[in-house]
N, C-alpha and C positions, 0 to 999 in steps of 0.2 A: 146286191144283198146289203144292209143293215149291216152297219159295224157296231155290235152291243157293248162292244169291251172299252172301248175310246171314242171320247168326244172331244175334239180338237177347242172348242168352243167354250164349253162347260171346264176343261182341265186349264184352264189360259186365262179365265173370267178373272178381274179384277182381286177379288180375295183371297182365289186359290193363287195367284203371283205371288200378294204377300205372305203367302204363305210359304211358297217355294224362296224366297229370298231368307227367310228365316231359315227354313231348313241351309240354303248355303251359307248363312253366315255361321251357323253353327260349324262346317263341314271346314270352313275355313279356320274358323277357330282350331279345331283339331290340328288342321295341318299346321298353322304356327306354332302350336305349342308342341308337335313333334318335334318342328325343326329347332326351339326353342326360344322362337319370339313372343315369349310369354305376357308384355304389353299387349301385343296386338290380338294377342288370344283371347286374354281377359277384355279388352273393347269390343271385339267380336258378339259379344256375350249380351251385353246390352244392345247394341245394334240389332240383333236377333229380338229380344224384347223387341225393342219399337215394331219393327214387322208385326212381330204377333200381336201387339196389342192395338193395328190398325188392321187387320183382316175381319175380326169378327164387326169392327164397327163398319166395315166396308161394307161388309155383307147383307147387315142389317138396313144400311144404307141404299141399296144399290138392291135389296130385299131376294139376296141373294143366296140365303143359308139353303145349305142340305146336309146332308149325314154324310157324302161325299168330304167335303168342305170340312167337318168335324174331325173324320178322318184321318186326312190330309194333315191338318192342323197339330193331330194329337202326333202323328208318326213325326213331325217335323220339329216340334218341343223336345220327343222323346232326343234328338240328335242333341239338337242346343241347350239343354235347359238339363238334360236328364245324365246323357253320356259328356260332351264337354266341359264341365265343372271339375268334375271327378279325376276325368283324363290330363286336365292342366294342373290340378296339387299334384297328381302323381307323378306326373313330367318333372315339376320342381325339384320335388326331391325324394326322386327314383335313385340319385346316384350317391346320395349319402343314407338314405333312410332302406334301401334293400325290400325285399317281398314284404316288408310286417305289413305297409303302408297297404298294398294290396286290397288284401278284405275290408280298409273303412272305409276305401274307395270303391269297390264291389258293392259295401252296404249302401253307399247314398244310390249308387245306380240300382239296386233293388227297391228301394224305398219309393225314387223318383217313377222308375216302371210301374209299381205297385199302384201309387199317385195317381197316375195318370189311366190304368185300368178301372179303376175303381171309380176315376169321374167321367169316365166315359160309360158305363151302365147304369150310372145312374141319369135323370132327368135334372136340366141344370137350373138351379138356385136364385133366385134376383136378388137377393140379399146379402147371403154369403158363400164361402167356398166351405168347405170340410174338410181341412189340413190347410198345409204351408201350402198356397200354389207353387209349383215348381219354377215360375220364369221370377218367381220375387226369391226364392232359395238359389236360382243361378247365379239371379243381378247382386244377393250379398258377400255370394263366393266372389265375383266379378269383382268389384268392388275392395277387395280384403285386400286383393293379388296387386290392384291397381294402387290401392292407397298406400299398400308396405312399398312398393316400388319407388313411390313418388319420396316419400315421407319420412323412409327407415325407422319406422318406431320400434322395431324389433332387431335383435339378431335370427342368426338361421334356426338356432334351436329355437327359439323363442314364438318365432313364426312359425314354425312345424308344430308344436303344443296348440298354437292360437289354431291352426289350420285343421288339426287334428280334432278337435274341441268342437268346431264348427261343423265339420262333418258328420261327424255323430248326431249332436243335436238337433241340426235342419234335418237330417234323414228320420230323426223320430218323430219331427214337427209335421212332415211333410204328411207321415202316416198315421197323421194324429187325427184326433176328430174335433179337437179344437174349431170353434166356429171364425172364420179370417174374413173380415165385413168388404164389401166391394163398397168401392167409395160414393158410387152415386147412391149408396142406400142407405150412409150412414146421414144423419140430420147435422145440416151444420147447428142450427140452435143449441140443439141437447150434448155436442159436442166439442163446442165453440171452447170453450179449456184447452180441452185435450189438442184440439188445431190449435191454441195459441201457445200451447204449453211446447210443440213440434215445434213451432215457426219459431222460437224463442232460441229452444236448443240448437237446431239445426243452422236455426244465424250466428251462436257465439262461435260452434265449430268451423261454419263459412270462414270469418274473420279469421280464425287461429290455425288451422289445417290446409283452406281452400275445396273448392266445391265437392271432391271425391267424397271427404271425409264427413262434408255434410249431408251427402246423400247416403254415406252409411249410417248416417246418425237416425233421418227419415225411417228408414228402413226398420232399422233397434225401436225405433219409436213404435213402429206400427207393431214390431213382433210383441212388445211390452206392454202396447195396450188391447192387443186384441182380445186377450182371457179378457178382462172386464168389458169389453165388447160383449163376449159371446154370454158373458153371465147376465147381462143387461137384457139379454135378448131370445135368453132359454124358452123361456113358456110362448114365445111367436111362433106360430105357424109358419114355414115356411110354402112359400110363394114361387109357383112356378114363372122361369124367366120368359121373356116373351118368344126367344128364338132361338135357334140354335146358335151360340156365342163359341168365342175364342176356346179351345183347349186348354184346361193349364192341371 
């Protein structure tokens, strides 16, 4: 008899791996920052990124999308990208900050769930996303924990306020309808500023911070110019993507 429930074959494929690697770096993440290796938490987190943002090109590659594979993809963000962000502020400072922190850690895992239902019913975009994606709201959290580590720009209060602040606002970003441009669709021509206006920024922080701080910089750049992004780009039809692509 037909095993309809599992296919060794199809569950193993190329995509669907990277896509189970993301979900355990996420799972991994968790576990360090229970135990309280909060570097290797926050690198976790990007790691996860790269995974997921080679699955869906694999797939389309290797012309291997299904709704299976979408699935997979979205349940394995929800881990890395949705709950372990959340989970490592709260770790930090769970033991000075008490229950308050709780709920603005609950809201971005709301926000991020929400996120991720809401683009999974719908049909996916070639252009752009509709909200903050979730794996560029993890890589910022990622990044914040990684940079204050390296670089102490902060004291503890001061990082709880900056952590606090950031929570909040990517969880409304995430749920926003903001239009957030995927990069093969922006023109470099018509854009060419705005990429030399990044490249600019993002090389004086290299020199004076070191690479974390520039890719937070990248980051800030792309959240600050996306509104004029999407006002540039209001009256365009959007365009259905060719295949079924990465979750985020």
């Amino acid at each position: 008899m037909k095993n309809t429930f599992f296919h060794p074959q199809s569950f193993f494929s190329p995509p669907n791996t990277l896509s189970l690697l993301n979900l355990f770096s996420g799972f991994l993440s968790l576990l360090m920052a229970a135990r309280g290796d909060y570097h290797a938490a926050a690198w976790l987190i990007p790691l996860a990124m790269l995974w997921d943002s080679l699955d869906g090109n694999v797939a389309r590659m290797f012309k291997m999308s299904s709704q299976f594979g979408r699935e997979l993809d979205s349940l394995a963000d929800m881990v890395s990208f949705v709950a372990a962000p959340p989970f490592l502020m709260f770790q930090i400072f769970a033991h000075e900050s008490g229950v308050w922190l709780l709920p603005i850690a609950f809201f971005y895992l709301m926000a991020g769930t929400y996120r991720l239902a809401r683009f999974n019913i719908k049909p996916p975009v070639a252009q752009y996303f509709e909200g903050l994606p979730s794996p560029a709201a993890a890589m910022l959290l990622a990044l914040l924990v990684i940079a204050q580590l390296k670089n102490r720009w902060f004291n503890f209060e001061q990082f709880e306020f900056v952590v606090v602040c950031s929570l909040l606002t990517i969880s409304f970003l995430m749920v926003s309808k903001i239009r957030y441009p995927k990069l093969t669709a922006v023109k470099f021509a018509e854009w060419k500023f705005f990429y030399l206006g990044t490249f600019l920024f993002s090389g004086v922080v290299l020199v004076a911070f070191g690479g974390v701080a520039a890719a937070l910089a990248v980051l800030f750049s792309f959240l600050a110019g996306s509104p004029i992004y999407a006002a540039s780009v209001h009256a365009v039809d959007a365009q259905p993507a060719e295949s079924l692509g990465p979750t985020v």
